[in-house]
N, C-alpha and C positions, 0 to 999 in steps of 0.2 A: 504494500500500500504506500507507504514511503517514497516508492519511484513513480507514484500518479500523480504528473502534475497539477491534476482536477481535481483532485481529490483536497477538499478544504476543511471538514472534517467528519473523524469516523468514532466509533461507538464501542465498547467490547461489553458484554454484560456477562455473566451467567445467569443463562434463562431458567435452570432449575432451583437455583436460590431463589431469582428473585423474578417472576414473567414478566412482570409489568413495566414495561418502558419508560424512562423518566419522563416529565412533564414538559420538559425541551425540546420535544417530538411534536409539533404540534396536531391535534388530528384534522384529518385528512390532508395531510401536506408532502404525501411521497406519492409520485406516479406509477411508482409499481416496489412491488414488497417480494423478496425472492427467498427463501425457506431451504438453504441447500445442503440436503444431507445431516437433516439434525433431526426432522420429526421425531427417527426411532431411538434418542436418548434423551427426549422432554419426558421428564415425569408430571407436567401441568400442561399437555399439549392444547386445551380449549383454552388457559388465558393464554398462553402465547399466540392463539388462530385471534382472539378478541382485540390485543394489541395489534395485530395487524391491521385486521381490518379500522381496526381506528386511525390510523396514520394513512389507511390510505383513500387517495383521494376519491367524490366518487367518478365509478367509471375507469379507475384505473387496475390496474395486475397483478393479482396473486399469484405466484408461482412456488408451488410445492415440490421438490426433487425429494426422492432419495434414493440409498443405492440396493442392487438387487442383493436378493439374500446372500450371494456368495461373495460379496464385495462389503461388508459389515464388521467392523470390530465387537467381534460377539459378547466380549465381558462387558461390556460398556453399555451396550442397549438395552433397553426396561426386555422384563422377560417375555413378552407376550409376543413380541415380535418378531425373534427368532423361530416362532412355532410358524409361523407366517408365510403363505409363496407372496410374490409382488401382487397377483392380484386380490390378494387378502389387503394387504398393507394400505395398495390404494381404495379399497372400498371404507378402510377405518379411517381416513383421513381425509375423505369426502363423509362421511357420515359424522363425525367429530364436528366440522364443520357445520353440514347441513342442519344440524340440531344448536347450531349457537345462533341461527339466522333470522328465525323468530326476534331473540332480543338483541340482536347487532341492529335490524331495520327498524324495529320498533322504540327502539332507545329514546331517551329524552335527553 
């Protein structure tokens, strides 16, 4: 990150300590929010999908990656995942999602 000369500033949290993004994030102020390769070692992965969707603006890109079962640091990832093929993985992480979307739109 160091060598982007665009890059004006960056972030580091641990999202399992703490998910919720500090207040310096404003919401809806990022055009697109990118998730890469972390879902399967969030132990609070619906507030970290809720932070998201708060920062980002509307209309713009969530983008969720991760990687396939054989490409995984297996001590590292919550247990349930590992039992998982990919298309397990991605229906729980549309479904995670799709059950926070009620109160993401309805929010006040």
């Amino acid at each position: 990150m160091n060598a982007n000369p665009n890059l004006t500033e960056r972030l580091i949290q641990d999202l399992n300590a703490d998910p919720s993004l500090p207040p310096s994030l404003e919401a809806d102020s990022f055009d697109a929010v990118l998730i890469a390769n972390t879902m399967e070692f969030l132990v609070q992965p619906r507030e970290v999908l809720r932070e998201a969707w708060r920062v980002l603006k509307p209309g713009g890109n969530l983008i969720i990656s991760f990687a396939s079962k054989n490409r995984i640091n297996e001590e590292r990832q919550i247990k349930i995942w590992g039992t998982m093929n990919d298309d397990q993985r991605m229906w729980i992480v549309v479904r995670i999602f799709t059950s926070l979307l009620p109160s993401l739109l309805f929010s006040s």
